[in-house]
N, C-alpha and C positions, 0 to 999 in steps of 0.2 A: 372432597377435592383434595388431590394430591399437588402439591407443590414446591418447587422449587428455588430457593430464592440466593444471591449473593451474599455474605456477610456485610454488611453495613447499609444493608436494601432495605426496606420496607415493602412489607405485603398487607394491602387496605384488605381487611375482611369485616363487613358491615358497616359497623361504625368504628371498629378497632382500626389500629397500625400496630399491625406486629413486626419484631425484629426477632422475636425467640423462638430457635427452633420449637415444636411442641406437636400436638392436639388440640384442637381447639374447636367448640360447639357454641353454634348463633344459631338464633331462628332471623330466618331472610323471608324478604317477599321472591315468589316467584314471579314467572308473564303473565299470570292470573289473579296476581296480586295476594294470593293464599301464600299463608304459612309453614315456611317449610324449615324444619330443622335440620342444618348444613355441619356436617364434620371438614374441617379440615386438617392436614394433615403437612405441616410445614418444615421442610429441612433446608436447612441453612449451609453452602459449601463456605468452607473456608472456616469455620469453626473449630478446629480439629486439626491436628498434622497428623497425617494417615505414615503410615511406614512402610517400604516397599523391599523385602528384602530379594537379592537378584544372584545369584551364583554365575560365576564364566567359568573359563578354562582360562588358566594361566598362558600369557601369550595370547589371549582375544580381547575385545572390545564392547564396552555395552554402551549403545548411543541415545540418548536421551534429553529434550532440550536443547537441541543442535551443539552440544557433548559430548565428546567422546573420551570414554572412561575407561581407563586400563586397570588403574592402583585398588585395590582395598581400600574401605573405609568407608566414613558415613558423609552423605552428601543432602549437604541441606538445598531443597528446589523450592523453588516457586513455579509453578504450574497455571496455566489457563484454561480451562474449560471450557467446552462447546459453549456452555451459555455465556461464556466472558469472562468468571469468576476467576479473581486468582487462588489458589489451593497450594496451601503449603505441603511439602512430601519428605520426607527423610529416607533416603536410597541409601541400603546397607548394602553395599556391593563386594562379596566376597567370592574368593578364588576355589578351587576345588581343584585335587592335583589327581592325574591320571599317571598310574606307573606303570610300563610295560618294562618286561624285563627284559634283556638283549641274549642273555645263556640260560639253561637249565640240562640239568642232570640227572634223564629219566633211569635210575637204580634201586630204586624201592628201597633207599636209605631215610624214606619218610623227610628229606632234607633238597628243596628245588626240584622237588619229582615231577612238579605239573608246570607248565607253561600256561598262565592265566595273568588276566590286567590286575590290578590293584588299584580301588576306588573309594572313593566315598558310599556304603549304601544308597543312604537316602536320596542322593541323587541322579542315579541311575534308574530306572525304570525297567532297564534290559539289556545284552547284548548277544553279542555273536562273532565265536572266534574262527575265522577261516585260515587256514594252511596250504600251501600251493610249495609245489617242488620248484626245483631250479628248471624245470623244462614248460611248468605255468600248470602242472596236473592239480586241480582240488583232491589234497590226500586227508583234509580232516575238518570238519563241519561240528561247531560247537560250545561249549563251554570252557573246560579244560582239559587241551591236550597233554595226554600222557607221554607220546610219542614211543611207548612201549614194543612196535613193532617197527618200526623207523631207523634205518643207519645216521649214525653220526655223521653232519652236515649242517649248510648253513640253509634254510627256508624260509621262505616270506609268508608274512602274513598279512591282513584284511581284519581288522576288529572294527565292528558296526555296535554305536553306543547308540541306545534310546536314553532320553534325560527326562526327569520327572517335568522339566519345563517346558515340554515339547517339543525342545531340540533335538539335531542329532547328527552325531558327525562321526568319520570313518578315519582311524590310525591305519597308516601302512607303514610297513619297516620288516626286518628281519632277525631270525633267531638263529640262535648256533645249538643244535643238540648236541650235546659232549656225553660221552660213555666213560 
């Protein structure tokens, strides 16, 4: 028997009342009135403050508990559960900063040579950097633009973030290539 119980519940098994999460083996009668040796298998919510930690983008929102949370920092919940139970949570809710950069200076002076975001690894998953001329032509599809064969000028881009959290969301804006 698997089962589930609230913190401060009681679950009758045989002749027992248990309160502690565990293991636990009885011999029961069955409908046949034989003996049968019963495991159960008892967890307890609420026992425990589980910890939830949650990354945004700076300037978004994580809602939670009919809250809505902008700031960093640790948020202590109390939580209900399908079955009723209240469960305590501790939400580590931090920020993660996405930099694009507005100029770059494709000269093979090893110095702002490539036009690329700047991110946290671990929380990316993926991306994809697109470049479109002033007249809407896709001139570059990628990672990081060199812009090595490209005139000095201002173009837009499209950068598509995959997030380890399964979000995902598109920067648009524009870059100046300087010579």
């Amino acid at each position: 028997i698997n089962q589930i119980i609230c913190q401060g519940d009681v679950y009758e098994f045989g002749k027992a009342q248990i309160t502690e999460q565990g293991t636990y083996l009885d011999t029961l009668k069955n409908e046949d009135n034989c003996d049968v040796i019963t495991t159960l298998v008892l967890q307890v919510i609420g026992q425990k403050f589980d910890t939830i930690g949650v990354s945004i983008l700076e300037g978004e929102s994580y809602d939670i508990n009919n809250q809505v949370l902008t700031e960093e920092g640790d948020y202590p919940l109390s939580l209900t559960t399908n079955l009723g139970c209240d469960s305590l949570v501790l939400l580590e809710l931090t920020h993660f900063k996405i930099y694009i950069p507005n100029v770059f200076t494709p000269d093979s002076d090893l110095n702002n040579d490539l036009f690329k975001p700047f991110f946290p690894f671990e929380d990316v998953s993926s991306y994809d950097v697109l470049i479109y001329d002033r007249w809407g032509n896709k001139i570059y599809e990628g990672k990081n633009w060199n812009g090595l064969d490209t005139q000095t000028g201002v173009y837009m881009y499209v950068i598509n973030f995959d997030f380890t959290n399964g979000s995902s969301k598109s920067f648009f804006g524009d870059v100046t290539l300087l010579r």
